[in-house]
C-alpha positions as CSV (number, residue, x, y, z in Angstrom):
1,X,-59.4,19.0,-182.3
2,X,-56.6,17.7,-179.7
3,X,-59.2,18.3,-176.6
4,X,-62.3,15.8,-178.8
5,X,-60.1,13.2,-179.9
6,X,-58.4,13.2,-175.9
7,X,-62.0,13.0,-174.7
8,X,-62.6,10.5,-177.4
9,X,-59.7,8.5,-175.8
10,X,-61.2,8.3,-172.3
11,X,-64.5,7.0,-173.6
12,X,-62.9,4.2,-175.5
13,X,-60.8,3.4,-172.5
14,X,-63.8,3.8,-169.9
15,X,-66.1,1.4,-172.4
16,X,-63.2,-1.4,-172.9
17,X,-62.5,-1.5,-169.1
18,X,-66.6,-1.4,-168.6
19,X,-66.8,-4.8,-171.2
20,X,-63.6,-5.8,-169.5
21,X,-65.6,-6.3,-166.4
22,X,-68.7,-7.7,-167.8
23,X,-66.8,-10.2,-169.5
24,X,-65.2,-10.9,-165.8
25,X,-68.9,-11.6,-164.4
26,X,-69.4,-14.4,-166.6
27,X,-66.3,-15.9,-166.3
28,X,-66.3,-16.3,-162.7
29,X,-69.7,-17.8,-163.4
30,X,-67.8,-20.6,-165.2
31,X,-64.6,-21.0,-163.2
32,X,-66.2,-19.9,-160.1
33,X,-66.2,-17.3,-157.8
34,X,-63.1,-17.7,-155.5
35,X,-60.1,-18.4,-158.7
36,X,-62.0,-15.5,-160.4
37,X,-61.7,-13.0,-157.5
38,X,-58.0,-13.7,-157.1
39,X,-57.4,-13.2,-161.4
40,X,-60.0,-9.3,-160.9
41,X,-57.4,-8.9,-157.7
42,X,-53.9,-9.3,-159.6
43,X,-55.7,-7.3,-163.1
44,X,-56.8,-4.6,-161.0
45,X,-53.5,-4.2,-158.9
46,X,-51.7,-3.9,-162.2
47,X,-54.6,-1.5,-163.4
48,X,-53.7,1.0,-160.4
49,X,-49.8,1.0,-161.5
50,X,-51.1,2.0,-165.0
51,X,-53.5,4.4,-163.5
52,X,-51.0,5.9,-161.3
53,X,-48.5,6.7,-164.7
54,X,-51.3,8.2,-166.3
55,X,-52.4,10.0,-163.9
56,X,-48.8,11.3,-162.8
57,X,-47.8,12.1,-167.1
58,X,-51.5,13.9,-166.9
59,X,-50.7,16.1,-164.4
60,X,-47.3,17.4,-166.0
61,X,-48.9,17.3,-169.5
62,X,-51.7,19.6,-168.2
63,X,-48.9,22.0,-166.4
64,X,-46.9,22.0,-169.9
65,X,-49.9,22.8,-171.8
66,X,-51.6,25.5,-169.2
67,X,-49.0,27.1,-167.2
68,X,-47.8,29.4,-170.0
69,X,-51.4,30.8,-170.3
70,X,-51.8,32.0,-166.4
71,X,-50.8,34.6,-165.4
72,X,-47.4,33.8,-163.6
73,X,-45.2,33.9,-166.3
74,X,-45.4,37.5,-166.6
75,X,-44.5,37.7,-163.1
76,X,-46.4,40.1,-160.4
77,X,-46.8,43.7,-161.5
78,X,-46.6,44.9,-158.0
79,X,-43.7,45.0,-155.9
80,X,-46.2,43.6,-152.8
81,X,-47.2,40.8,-155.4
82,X,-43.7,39.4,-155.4
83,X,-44.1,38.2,-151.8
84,X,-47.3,36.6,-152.4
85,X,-45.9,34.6,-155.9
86,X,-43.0,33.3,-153.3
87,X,-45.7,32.1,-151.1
88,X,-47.7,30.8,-153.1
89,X,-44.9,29.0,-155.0
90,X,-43.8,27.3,-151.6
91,X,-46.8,26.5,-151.0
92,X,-47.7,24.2,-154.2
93,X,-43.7,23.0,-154.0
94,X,-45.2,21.4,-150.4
95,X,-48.3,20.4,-151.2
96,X,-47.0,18.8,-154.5
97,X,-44.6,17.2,-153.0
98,X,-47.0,15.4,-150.5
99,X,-49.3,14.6,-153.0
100,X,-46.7,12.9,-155.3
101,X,-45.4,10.9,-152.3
102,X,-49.0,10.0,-151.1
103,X,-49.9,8.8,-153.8
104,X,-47.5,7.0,-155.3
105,X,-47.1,4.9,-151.8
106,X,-51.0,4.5,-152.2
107,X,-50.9,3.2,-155.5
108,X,-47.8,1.2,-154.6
109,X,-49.1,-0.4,-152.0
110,X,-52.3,-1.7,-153.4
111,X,-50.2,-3.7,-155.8
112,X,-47.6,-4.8,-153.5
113,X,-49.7,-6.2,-151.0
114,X,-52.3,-7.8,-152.7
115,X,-53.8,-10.8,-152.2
116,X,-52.4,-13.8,-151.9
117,X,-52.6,-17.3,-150.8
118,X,-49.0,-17.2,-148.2
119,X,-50.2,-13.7,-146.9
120,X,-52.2,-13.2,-143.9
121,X,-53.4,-9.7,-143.2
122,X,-51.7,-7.8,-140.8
123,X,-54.0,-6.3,-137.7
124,X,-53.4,-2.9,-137.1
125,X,-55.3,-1.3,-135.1
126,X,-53.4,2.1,-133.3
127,X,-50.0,3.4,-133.2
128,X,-49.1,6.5,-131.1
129,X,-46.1,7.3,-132.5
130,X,-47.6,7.4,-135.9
131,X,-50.4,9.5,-135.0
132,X,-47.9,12.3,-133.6
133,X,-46.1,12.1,-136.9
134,X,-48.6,12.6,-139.7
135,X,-50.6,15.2,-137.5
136,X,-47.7,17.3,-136.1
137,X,-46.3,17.9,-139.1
138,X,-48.2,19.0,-141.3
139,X,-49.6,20.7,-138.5
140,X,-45.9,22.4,-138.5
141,X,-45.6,23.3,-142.0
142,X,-49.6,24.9,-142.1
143,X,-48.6,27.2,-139.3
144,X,-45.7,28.8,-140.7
145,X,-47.5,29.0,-144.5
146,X,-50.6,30.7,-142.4
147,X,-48.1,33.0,-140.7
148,X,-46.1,34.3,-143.8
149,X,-50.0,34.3,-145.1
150,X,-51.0,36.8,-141.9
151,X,-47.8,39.0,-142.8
152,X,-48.1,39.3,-146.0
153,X,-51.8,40.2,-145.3
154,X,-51.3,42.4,-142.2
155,X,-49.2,44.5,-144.7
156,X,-51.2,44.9,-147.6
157,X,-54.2,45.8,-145.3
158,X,-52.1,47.8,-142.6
159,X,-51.4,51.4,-143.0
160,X,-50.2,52.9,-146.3
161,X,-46.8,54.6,-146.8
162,X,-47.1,58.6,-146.4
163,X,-46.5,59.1,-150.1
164,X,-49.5,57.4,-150.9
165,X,-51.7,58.2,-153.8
166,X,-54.9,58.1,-153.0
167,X,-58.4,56.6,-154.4
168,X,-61.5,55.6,-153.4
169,X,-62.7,53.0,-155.6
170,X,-66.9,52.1,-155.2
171,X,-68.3,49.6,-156.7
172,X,-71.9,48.7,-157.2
173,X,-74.5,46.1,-160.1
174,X,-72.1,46.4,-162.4
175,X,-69.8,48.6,-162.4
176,X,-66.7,50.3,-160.6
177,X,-66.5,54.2,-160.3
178,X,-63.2,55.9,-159.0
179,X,-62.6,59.6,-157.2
180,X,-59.6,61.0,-156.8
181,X,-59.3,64.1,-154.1
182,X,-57.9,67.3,-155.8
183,X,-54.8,69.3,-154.8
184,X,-55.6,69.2,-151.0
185,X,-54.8,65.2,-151.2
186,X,-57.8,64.5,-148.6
187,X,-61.2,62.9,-150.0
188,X,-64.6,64.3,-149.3
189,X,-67.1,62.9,-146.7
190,X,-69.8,60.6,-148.5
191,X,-73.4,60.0,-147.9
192,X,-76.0,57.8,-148.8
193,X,-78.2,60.4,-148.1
194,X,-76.9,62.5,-150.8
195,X,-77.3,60.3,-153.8
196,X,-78.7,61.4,-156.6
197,X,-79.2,60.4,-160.4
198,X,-76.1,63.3,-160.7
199,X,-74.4,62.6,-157.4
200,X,-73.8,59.3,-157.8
201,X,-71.2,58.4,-155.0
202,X,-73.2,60.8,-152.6
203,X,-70.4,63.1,-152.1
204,X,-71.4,65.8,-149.7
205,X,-70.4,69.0,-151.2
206,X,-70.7,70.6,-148.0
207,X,-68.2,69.5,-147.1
208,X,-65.0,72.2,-148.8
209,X,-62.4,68.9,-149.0
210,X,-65.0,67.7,-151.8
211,X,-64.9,70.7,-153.8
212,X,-61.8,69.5,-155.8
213,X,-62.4,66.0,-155.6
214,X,-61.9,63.8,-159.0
215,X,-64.7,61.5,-160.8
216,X,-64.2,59.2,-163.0
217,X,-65.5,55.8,-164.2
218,X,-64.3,52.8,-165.9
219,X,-60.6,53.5,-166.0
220,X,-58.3,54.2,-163.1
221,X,-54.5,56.5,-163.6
222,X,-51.8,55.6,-161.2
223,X,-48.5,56.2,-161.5
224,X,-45.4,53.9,-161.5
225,X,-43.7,53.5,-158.8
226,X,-45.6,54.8,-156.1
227,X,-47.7,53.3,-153.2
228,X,-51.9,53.6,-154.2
229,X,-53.7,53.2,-151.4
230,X,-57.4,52.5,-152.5
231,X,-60.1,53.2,-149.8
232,X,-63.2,50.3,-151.2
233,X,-67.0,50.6,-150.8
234,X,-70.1,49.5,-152.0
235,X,-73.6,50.8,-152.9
236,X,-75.5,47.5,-153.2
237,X,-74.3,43.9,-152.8
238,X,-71.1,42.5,-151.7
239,X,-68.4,43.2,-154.6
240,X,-64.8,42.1,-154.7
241,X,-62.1,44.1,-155.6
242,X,-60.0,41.5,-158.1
243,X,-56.2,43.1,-159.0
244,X,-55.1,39.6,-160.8
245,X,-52.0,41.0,-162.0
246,X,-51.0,42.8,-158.8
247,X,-51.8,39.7,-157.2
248,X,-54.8,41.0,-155.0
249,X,-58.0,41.3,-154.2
250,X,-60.6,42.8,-151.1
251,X,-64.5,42.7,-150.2
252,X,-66.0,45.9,-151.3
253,X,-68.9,45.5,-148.0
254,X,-72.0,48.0,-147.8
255,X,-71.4,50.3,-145.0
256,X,-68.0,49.2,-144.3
257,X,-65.1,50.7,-145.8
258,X,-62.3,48.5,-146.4
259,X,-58.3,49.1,-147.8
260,X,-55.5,47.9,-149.2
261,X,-52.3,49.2,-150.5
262,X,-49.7,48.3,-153.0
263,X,-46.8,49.7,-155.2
264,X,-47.1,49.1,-159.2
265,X,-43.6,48.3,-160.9
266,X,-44.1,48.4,-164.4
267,X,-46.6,50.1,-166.9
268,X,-49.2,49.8,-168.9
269,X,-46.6,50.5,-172.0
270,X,-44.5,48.3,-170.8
271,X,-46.5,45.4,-169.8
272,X,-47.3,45.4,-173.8
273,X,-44.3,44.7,-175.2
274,X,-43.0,42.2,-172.5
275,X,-46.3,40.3,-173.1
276,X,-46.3,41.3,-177.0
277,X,-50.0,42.2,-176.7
278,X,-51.0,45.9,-177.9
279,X,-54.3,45.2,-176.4
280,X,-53.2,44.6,-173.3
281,X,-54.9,46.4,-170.1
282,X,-54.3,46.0,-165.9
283,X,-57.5,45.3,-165.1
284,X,-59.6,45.4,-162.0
285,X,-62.8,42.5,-161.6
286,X,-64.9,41.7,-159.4
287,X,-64.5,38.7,-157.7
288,X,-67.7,37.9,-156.0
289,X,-70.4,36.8,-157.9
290,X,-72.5,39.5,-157.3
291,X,-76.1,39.0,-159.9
292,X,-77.1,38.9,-163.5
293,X,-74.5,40.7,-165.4
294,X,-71.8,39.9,-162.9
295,X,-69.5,39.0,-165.7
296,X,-69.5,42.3,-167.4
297,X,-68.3,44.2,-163.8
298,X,-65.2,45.4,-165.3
299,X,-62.6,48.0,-164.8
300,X,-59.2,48.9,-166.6
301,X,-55.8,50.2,-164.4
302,X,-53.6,52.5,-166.1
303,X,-50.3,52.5,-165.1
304,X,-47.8,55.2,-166.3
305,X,-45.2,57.3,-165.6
306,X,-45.2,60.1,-162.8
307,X,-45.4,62.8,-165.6
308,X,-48.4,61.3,-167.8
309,X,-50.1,60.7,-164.5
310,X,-50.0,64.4,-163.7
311,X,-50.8,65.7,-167.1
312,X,-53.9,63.4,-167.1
313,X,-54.6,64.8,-163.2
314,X,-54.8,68.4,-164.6
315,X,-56.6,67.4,-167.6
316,X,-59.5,66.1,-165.1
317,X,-62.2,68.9,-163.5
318,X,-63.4,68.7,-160.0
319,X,-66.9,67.2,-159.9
320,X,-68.5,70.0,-158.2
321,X,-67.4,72.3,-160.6
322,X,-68.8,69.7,-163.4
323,X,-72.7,69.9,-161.7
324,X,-72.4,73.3,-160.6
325,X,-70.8,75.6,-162.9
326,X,-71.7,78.5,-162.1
327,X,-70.5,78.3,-158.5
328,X,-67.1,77.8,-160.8
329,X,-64.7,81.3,-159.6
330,X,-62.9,80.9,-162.3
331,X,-65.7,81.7,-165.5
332,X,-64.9,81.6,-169.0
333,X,-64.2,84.4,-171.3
334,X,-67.3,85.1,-173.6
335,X,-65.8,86.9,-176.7
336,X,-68.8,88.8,-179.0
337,X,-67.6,87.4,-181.9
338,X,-69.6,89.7,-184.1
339,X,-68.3,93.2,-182.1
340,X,-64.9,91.8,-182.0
341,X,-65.3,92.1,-186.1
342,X,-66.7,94.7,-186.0
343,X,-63.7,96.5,-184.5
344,X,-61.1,95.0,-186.8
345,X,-62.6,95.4,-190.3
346,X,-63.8,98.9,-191.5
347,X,-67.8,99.7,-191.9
348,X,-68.9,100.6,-195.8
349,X,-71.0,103.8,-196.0
């Protein structure tokens, strides 16, 4: 109801301004055009004051109303992520700060100098000095956020610790699927030329470092405290890898794997009771717009402690085992039921 009747507000005030200035037109038919155009100048220079108020009260209305619904209130949930909040937070702390000061001098300045009949226009055509200024530095303070920017980047993107976890996260129209390699800790090859219906990522089970990799889809375990490395790639169409609450994101590209890395610092368990939602989920989108059901390309992270992540790990079976069974060494007990009776309760004669 607030958002219509605000709406509401700008209509009235953009149809009174609009009659405002009709009612100008014929006016300055009656007065004439040069007393009229001095009485538009002096009502519109006090217009941009107002305009300028407004538009300054909007800005921190809309921060008071919106702020608390992003996402940086709950702070980064990756240790990584903190780096790029700092950043970020420097960043609009500049570039509000400009834009505050620009425009309040631009505003300003309409209504100081406007016209009048004991001021003559000044020409001004070039100044050196002030050309160096108001290029070199901003050209200064870009520079250093675009180096911090490169570090921060070079880092994330740069090799992994050595006691990474591991996972190769694919995605393709419109889903994400994740593999995990099994207790060698070193993924099997891939192939498009192995895809099938079953073989979905084109694993190539020829290869032995396969045979205990991990499949899963949907839903991704990691565990607290500890570096994931995830190794991206994509079947179809450009996809984006979107980590919104670790505060990253990279292009999943056909035929070109690409990496990132970073630490998770609190859990899944957690993260629901600082944000008091039980529904709450890390989850991973993708950020590229990417066809018809874009929208619904959707994963969910889990994160959790070291020992619910290996419980999970040994609750998962290798997906070669899972399509080939019977190639399994370690086969299932088949107990005849009926014999096994047979030999415990005694036979009527």
């Amino acid at each position: 109801m607030k958002e219509f009747l605000m709406i509401a507000l700008g209509v009235l005030i953009f149809v009174v301004v609009f009659q405002i200035a009709k009612a100008s037109e014929y006016v300055s038919v009656l007065k004439g055009e040069d007393k009229t155009r001095k009485q538009n100048n002096k009502i519109n220079a006090f217009m941009l004051i107002g305009f300028l108020v407004f538009g300054l009260i909007g800005v921190w209305y809309c921060n008071e109303l919106y702020y608390g619904k992003t996402l940086f209130p709950q702070g980064s949930a990756s240790v990584e992520g903190e780096s790029l909040d700092l950043m970020f937070m420097i960043t609009v702390a500049i570039t509000g700060l400009v834009f505050v000061l620009t425009q309040v001098l631009l505003f300003w300045f309409c209504f100081k100098y406007q016209e009048k009949d004991d001021r003559k226009a000044f020409y001004f055509p070039h100044n050196t000095k002030l050309e160096l200024i108001w290029t070199t530095v901003p050209a200064i303070f870009l520079t250093v956020l675009v180096v911090f920017g490169l570090k921060y980047w070079f880092k994330i993107t740069g090799d992994a610790p050595k006691n990474s976890i591991v996972v190769e996260v694919t995605g393709h129209q419109f889903a994400w699927e994740f593999r995990y390699p099994g207790a060698d800790k070193v993924l099997g090859k891939t192939s498009f030329k192995k895809y099938t219906s079953k073989n979905s990522l084109g694993v190539d089970f020829e290869d032995p470092a396969s045979r205990d990799d991990i499949h899963v889809n949907t839903t991704m375990h990691i565990p607290v405290g500890v570096p994931l490395k995830m190794v991206i790639h994509s079947q179809d169409v450009i996809h984006d890898v979107g980590l919104p609450h670790f505060r990253l994101k990279m292009d999943a590209v056909p035929g070109i794997p690409t990496t990132q890395w970073f630490t998770p610092k609190i859990t899944t368990a957690d993260m629901k009771k600082k944000t008091g939602n039980p529904d709450f989920n890390f989850e991973i989108s993708c950020d590229q717009l990417c066809g018809a059901n874009h929208f619904a390309m959707r994963g969910v992270i889990v994160v959790e402690t070291m020992e619910e992540y290996k419980k999970w790990l040994a609750e998962q079976k290798s997906e070669y085992y899972t399509l080939y069974p019977e190639k399994n060494p370690v086969q299932p007990v088949v107990v005849d039921s009926a014999k096994q009776i047979s030999q415990v309760l005694p036979v009527k004669k």
